[in-house]
N, CA, C and O atoms as a DFTB+ gen file, in Angstrom:
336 C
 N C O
     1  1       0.838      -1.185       0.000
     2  2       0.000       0.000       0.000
     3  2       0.879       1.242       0.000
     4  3       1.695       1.348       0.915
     5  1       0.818       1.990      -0.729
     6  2       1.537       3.336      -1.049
     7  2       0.870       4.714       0.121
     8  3      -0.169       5.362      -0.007
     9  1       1.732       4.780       1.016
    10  2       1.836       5.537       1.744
    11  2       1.657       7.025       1.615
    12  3       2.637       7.653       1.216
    13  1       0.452       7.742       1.919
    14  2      -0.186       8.827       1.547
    15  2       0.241      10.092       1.806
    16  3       0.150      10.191       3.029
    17  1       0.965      11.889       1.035
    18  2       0.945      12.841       1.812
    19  2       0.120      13.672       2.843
    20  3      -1.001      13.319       3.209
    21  1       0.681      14.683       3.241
    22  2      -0.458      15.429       4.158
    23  2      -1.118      16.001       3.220
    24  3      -2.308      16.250       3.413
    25  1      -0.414      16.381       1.832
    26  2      -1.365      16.707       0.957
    27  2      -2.771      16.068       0.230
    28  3      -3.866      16.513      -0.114
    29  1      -2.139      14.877       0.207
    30  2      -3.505      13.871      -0.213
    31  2      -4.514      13.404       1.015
    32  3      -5.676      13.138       0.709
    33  1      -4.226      13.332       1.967
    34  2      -4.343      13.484       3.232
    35  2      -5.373      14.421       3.775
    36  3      -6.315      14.091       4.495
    37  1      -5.119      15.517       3.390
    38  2      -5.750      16.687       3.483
    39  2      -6.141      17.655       2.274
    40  3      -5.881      18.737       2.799
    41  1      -6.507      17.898       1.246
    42  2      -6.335      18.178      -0.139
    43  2      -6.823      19.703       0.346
    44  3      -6.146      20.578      -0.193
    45  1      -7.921      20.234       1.306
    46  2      -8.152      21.763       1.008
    47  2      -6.942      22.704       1.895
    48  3      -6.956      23.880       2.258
    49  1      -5.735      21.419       2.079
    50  2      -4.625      22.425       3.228
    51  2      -3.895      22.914       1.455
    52  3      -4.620      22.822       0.464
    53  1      -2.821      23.272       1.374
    54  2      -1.759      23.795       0.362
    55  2      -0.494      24.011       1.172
    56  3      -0.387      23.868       2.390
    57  1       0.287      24.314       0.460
    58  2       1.983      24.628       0.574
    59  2       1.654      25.884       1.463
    60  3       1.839      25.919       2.680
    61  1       0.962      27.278       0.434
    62  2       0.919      28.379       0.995
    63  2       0.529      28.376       2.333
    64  3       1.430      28.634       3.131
    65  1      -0.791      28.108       2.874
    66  2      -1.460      27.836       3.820
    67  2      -0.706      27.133       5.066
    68  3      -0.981      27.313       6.252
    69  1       0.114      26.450       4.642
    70  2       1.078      25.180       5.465
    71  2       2.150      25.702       5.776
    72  3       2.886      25.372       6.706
    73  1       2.361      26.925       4.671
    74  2       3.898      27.641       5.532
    75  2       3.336      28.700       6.037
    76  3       4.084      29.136       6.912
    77  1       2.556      29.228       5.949
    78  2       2.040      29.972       6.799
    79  2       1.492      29.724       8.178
    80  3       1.405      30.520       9.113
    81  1       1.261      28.887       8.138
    82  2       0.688      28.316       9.557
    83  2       2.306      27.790      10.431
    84  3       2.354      27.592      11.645
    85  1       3.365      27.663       9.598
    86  2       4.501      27.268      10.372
    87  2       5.406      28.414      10.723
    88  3       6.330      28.183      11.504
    89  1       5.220      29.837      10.149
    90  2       5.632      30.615      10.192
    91  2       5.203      31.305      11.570
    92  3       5.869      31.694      12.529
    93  1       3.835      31.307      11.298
    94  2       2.697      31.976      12.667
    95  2       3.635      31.086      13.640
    96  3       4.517      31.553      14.361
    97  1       3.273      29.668      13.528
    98  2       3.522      28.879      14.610
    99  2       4.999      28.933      15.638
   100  3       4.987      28.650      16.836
   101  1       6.184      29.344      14.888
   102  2       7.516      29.368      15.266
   103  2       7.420      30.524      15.902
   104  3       7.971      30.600      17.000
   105  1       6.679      31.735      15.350
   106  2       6.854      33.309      15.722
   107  2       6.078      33.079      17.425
   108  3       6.540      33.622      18.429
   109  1       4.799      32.138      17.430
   110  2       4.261      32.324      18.519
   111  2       5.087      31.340      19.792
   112  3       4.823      31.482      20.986
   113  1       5.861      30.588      19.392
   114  2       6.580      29.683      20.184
   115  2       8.279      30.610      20.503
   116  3       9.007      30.066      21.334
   117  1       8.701      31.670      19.969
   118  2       9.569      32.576      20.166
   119  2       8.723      33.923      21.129
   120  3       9.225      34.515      22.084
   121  1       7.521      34.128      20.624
   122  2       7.311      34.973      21.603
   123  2       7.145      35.461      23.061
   124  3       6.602      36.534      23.325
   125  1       7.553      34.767      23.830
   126  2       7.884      34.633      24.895
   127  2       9.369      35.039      25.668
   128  3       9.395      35.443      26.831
   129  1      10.532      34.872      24.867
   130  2      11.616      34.978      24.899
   131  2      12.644      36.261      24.914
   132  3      13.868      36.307      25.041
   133  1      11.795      37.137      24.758
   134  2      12.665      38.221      24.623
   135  2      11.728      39.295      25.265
   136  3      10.606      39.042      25.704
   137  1      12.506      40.899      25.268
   138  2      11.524      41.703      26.318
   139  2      10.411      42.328      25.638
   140  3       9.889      42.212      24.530
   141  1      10.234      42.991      26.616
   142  2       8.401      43.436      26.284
   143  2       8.185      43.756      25.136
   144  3       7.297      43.198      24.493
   145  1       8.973      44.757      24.605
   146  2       8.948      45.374      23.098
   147  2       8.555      44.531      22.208
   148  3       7.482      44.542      21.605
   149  1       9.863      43.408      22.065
   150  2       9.949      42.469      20.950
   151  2       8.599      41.669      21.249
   152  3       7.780      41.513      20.343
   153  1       8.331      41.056      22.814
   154  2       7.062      40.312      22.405
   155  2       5.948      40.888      21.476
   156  3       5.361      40.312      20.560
   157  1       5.752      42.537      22.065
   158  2       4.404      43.128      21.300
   159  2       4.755      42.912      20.311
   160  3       4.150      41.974      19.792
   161  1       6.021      43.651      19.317
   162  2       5.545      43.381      18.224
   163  2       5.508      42.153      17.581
   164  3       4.919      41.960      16.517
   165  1       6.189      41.235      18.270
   166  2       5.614      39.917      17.506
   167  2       4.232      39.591      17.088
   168  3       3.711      39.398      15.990
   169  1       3.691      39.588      18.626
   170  2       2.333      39.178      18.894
   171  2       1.345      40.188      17.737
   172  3       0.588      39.586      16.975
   173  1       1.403      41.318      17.695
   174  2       0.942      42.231      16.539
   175  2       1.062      41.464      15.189
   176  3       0.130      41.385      14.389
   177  1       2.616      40.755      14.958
   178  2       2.585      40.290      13.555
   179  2       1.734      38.879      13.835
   180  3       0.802      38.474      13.141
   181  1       2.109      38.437      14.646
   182  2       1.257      36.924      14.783
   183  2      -0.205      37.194      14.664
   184  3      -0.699      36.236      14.071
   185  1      -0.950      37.920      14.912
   186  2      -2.361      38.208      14.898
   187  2      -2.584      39.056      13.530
   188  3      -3.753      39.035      13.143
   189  1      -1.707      39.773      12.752
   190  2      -1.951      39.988      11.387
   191  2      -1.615      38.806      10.508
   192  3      -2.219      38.718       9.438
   193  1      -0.918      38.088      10.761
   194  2      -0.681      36.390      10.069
   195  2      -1.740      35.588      10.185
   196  3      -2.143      34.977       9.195
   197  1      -2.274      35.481      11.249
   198  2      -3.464      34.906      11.574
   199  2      -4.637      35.315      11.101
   200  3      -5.508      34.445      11.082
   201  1      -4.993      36.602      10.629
   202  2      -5.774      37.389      10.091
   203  2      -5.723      36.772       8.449
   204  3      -6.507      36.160       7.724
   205  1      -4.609      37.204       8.356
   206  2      -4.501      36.334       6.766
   207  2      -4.169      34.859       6.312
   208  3      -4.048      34.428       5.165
   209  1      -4.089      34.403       7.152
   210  2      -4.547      32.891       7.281
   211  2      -5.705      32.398       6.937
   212  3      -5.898      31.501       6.116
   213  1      -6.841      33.236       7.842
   214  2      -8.122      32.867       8.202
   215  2      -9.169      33.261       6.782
   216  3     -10.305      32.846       6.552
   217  1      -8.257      34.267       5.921
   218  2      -8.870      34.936       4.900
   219  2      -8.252      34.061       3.426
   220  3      -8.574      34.264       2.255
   221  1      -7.536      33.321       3.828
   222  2      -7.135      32.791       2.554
   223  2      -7.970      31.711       1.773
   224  3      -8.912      31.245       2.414
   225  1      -7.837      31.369       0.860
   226  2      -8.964      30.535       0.054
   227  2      -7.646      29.304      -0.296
   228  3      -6.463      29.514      -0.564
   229  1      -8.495      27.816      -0.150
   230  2      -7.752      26.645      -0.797
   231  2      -7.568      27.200      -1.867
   232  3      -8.250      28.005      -2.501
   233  1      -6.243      26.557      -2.114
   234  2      -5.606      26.546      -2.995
   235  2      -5.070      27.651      -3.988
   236  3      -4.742      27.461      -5.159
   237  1      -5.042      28.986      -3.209
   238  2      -4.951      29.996      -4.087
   239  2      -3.741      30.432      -3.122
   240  3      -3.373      30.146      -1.982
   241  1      -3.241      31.416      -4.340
   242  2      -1.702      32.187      -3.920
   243  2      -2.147      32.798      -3.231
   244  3      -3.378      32.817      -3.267
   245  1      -1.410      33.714      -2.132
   246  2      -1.836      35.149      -1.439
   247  2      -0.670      36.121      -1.338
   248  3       0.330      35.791      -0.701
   249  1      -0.761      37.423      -1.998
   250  2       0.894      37.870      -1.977
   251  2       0.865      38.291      -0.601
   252  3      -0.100      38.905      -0.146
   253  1       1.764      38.022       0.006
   254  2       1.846      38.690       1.780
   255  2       2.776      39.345       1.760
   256  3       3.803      38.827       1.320
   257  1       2.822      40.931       2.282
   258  2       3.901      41.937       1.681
   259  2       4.154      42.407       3.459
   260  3       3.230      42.752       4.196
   261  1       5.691      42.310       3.896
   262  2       5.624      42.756       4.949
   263  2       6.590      44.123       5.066
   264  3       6.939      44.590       3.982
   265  1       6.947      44.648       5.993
   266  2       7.294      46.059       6.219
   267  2       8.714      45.356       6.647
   268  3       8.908      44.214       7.065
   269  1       9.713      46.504       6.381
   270  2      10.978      45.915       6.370
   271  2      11.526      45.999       7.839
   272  3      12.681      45.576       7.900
   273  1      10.909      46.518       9.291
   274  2      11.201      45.979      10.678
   275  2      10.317      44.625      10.675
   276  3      10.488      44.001      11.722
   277  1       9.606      44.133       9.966
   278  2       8.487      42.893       9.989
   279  2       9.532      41.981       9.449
   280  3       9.624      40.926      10.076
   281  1      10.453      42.144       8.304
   282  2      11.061      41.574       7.444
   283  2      12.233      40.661       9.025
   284  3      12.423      39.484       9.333
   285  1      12.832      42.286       9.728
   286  2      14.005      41.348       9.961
   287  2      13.869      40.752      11.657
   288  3      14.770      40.149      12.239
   289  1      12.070      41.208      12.436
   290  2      11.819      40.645      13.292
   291  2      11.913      39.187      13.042
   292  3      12.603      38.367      13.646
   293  1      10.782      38.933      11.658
   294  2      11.053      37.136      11.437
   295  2      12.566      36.686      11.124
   296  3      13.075      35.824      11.840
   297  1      13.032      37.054      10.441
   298  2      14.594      36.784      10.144
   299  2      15.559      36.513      11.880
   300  3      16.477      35.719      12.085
   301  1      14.965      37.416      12.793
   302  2      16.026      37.503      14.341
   303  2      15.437      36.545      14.932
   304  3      16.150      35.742      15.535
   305  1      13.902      36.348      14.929
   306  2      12.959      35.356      15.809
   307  2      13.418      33.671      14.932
   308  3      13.399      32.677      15.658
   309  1      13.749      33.504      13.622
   310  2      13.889      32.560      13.323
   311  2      15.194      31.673      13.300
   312  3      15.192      30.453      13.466
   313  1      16.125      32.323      13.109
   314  2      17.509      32.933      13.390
   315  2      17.802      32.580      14.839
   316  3      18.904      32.074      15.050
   317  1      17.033      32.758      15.811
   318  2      17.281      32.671      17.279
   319  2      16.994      31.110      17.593
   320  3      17.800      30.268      17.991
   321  1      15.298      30.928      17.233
   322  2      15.181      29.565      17.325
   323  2      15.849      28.342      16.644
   324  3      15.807      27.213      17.134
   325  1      16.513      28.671      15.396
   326  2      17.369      27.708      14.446
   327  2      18.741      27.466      15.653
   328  3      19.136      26.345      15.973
   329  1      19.307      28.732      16.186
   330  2      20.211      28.507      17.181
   331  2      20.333      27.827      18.246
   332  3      21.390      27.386      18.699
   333  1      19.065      27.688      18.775
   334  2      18.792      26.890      20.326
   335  2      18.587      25.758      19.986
   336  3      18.351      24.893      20.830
């Protein structure tokens, strides 16, 4: 028996949708870690990610355009957790 993806598995999830949800997911598992500042604005981007998560349609692209302190919060938050 040929062993099934999460894609076939699940057919209305997608790539887009799936890295997005891992993106949210890492940012909200870093947010905790650093001081007050950095949490807010995480938590701000995590709840605009989540926003556009919730708005996205199977199987369709979504361009997600972020602001260039947005750019290198995920880059330091991901960057940090790849380290530990």
């Amino acid at each position: 028996m040929k062993k099934r993806t999460w894609q076939q598995q699940t057919p209305e999830l997608d790539y887009y949708y799936y890295y997005l949800n891992v993106l949210i997911n890492s940012l909200f598992c870093q947010s905790k870690n650093y001081n007050e500042e950095t949490n807010y604005q995480i938590n701000i981007l995590v709840l605009r990610l989540v926003n556009i998560s919730d708005t996205m349609k199977p199987n369709r692209k979504k361009k997600i355009t972020f602001e260039p302190e947005e750019r290198s919060l995920i880059r330091y938050c991901l960057t940090h957790l790849l380290n530990n």
